[in-house]
C-alpha positions as CSV (number, residue, x, y, z in Angstrom):
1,X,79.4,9.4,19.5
2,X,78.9,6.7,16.9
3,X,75.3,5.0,16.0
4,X,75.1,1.7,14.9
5,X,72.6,0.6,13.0
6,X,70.8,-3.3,12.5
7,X,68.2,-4.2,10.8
8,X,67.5,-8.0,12.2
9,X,65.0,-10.0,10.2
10,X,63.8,-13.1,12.6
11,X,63.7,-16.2,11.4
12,X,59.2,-16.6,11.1
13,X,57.2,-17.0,14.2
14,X,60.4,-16.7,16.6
15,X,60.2,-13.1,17.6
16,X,59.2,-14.1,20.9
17,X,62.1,-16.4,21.9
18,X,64.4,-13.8,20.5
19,X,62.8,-10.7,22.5
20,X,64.0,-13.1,25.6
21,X,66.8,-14.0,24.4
22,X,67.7,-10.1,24.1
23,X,66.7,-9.4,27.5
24,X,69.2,-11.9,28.3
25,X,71.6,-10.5,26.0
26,X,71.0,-6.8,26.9
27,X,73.3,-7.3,29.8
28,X,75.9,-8.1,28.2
29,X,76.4,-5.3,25.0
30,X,75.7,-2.7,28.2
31,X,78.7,-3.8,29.9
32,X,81.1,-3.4,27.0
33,X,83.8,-0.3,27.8
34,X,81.9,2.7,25.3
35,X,78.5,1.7,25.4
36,X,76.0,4.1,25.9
37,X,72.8,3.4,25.2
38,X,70.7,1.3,23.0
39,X,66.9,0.7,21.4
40,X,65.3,-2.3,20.1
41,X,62.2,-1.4,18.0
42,X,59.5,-3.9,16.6
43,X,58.8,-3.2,13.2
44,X,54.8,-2.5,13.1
45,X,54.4,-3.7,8.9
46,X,56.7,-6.8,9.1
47,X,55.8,-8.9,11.8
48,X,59.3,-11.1,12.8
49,X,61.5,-7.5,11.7
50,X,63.5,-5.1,14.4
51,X,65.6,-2.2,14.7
52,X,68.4,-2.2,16.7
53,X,70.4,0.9,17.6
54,X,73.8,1.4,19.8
55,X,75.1,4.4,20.6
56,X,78.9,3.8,21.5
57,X,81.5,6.1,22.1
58,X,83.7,5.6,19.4
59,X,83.4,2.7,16.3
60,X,86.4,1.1,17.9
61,X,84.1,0.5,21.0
62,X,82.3,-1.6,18.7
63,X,84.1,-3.2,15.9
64,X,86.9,-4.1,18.5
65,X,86.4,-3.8,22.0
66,X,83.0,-5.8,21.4
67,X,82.9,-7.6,18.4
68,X,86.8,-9.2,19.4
69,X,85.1,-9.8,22.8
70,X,84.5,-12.7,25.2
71,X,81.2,-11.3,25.9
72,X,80.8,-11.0,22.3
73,X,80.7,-14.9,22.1
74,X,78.1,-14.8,24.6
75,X,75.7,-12.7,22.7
76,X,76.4,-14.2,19.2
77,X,75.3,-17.6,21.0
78,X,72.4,-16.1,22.1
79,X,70.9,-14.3,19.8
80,X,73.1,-14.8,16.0
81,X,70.6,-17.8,15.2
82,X,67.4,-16.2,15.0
83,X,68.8,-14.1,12.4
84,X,67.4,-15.1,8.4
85,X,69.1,-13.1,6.6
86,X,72.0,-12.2,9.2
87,X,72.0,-8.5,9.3
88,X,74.2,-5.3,7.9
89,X,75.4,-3.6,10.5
90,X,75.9,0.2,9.8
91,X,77.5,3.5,11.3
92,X,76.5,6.8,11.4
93,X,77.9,9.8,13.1
């Protein structure tokens, strides 16, 4: 099993648009082949600051069966523009 690990800073006073358009977007990360479960936690310090973690099967789950993805175009147009600065995505195992 593979963690991946986002730190999303929201663009100021548009954490609520983006915590709908997650639940929209929720959908479609939890239909990819390998996922398995995920989290999305508000930070409690920095308002507008989340966690996001995905656990997938393998990193190839991820970094190519989602990211090279139809659906992947979905949720980038959903949710990549509420992003200031745009995220580092990280792995752990």
């Amino acid at each position: 099993m593979i963690l991946e690990v986002a730190i999303l800073n929201i663009k100021k006073g548009l954490s609520a648009d983006f915590e709908n358009a997650f639940n929209e977007a929720k959908s479609i990360i939890s239909s990819m082949k390998g996922y398995m479960s995920h989290e999305l936690k508000k930070c409690i310090e920095q308002e507008d600051k989340y966690i996001l973690l995905v656990n997938w099967e393998t990193i190839e789950d991820h970094e190519i069966g989602f990211r090279k993805s139809g659906e992947y175009q979905k949720w980038k147009a959903l949710l990549h523009h509420f992003y200031e600065p745009f995220p580092i995505v990280e792995h752990y195992k």
